[in-house]
Phi, psi and omega in degrees: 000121200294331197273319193298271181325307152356279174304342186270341165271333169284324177307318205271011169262019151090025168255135204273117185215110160281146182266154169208119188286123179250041218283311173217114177312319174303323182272352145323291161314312151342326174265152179313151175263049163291291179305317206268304176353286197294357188265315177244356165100181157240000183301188206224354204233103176219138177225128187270154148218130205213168174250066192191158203266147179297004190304146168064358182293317171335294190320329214240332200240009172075152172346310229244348176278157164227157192243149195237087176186192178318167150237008178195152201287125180098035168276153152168175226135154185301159185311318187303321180267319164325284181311337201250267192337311159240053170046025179290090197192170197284352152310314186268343167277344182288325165276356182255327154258004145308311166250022158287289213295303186310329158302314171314133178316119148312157195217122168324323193256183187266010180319312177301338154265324187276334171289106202276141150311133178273128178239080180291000000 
């Protein structure tokens, strides 16, 4: 799973980064935005990934945010070739989110590090 091995190279690059499983959006939506706070954080340096065209990913990864999948309709084929085909992998979320996180204000406090970045 490209977001997991991710997270696990940004940790040891000492950026604080959570995975967070959406399996299924409509019963996401369905909760308060109480819950999806604690769910997806506040941070602005979020990168979704999915083997699916980005349609509704906006909503949860924001303006500032980036996705990592298909960009166009009619693909398909074993996973293995999807993923090698749009670059769906731990690299490639590990550079989107180096520049998400590198986009962020700096902050007089250590606010800016202790805030983990989201890998949906």
């Amino acid at each position: 799973m490209p977001a997991a091995e991710a997270r696990e190279i940004l940790q040891k690059r000492s950026i604080p980064t959570a995975v967070v499983s959406i399996p299924c959006r409509l019963l996401f939506e369905h909760q308060d935005a109480t819950y999806k706070k604690v769910v997806l954080g506040t941070t602005r340096a979020r990168v979704a990934v999915e083997a699916t065209v980005e349609l509704g990913w906006e909503r949860y990864i924001g303006l500032e945010g980036c996705f990592i999948g298909m960009h166009s309709f009619g693909a398909s084929g074993k996973i293995a070739d999807v993923y090698k085909k749009f670059e769906i992998n731990a690299e490639a979320v590990v550079r989107a989110a180096h520049e998400r996180w590198r986009r962020l204000p700096p902050s007089k406090s250590s606010a800016r590090r202790s805030c983990p970045g989201s890998l949906m």
